[in-house]
N, C-alpha and C positions, 0 to 999 in steps of 0.2 A: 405596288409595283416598284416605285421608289424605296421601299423600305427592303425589298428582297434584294437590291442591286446595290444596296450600303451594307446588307449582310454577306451578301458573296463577294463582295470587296474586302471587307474586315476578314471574313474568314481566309480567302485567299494572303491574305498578308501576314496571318496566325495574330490577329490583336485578338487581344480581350478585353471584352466592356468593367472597365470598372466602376464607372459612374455615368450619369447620361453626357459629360462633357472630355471624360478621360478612357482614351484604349491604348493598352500598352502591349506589346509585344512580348512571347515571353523570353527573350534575353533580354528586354528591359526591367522585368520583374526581377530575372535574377540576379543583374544589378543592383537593384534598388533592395533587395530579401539580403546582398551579400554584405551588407553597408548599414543595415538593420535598419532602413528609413520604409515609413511608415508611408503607404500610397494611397491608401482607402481615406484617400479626404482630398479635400476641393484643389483642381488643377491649379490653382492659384496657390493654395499653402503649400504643394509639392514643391512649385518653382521658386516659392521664397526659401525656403526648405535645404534645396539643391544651391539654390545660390549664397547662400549662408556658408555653406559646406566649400563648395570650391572657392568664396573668396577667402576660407582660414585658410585655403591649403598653396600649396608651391606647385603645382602642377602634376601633383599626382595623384589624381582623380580622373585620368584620363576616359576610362569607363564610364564614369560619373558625369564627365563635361558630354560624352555623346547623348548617354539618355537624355539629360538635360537639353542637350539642343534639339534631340528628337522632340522631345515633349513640347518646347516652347514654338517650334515649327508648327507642331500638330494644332496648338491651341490658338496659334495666328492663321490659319488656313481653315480652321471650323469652326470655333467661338466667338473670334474677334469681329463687330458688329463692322461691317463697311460700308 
């Protein structure tokens, strides 16, 4: 029951599972495909990843700073143990 009402949740919002702890949407993906960064790996090495990336840069990444803060929202809201 629970598992059907986290899929029609995901599906309604067009995420995709990537991992059992990452779903991305896909104008996130195509973000992330446009910037050639690699997402098939742990939500955590993404966010190090991302944040590497926009502290070399001057602020334009602005595509870049959204996924980013989507992602790290997403992963404080389902992962983060409270």
């Amino acid at each position: 029951m629970i598992d059907d009402i986290v899929k029609e949740t995901h599906d309604s919002l067009n995420l995709n599972k990537i991992n059992d702890k990452l779903y991305l949407t896909n104008k996130e993906i195509e973000v992330l495909e446009k910037y050639d960064i690699d997402y098939h790996t742990s939500i955590e090495e993404l966010l190090f990843t991302l944040d590497e990336i926009l502290n070399d840069s001057n602020g334009e990444y602005t595509d870049l700073e959204e996924v980013s803060n989507s992602i790290s929202e997403f992963n404080y809201y389902h992962n983060v143990n409270k």
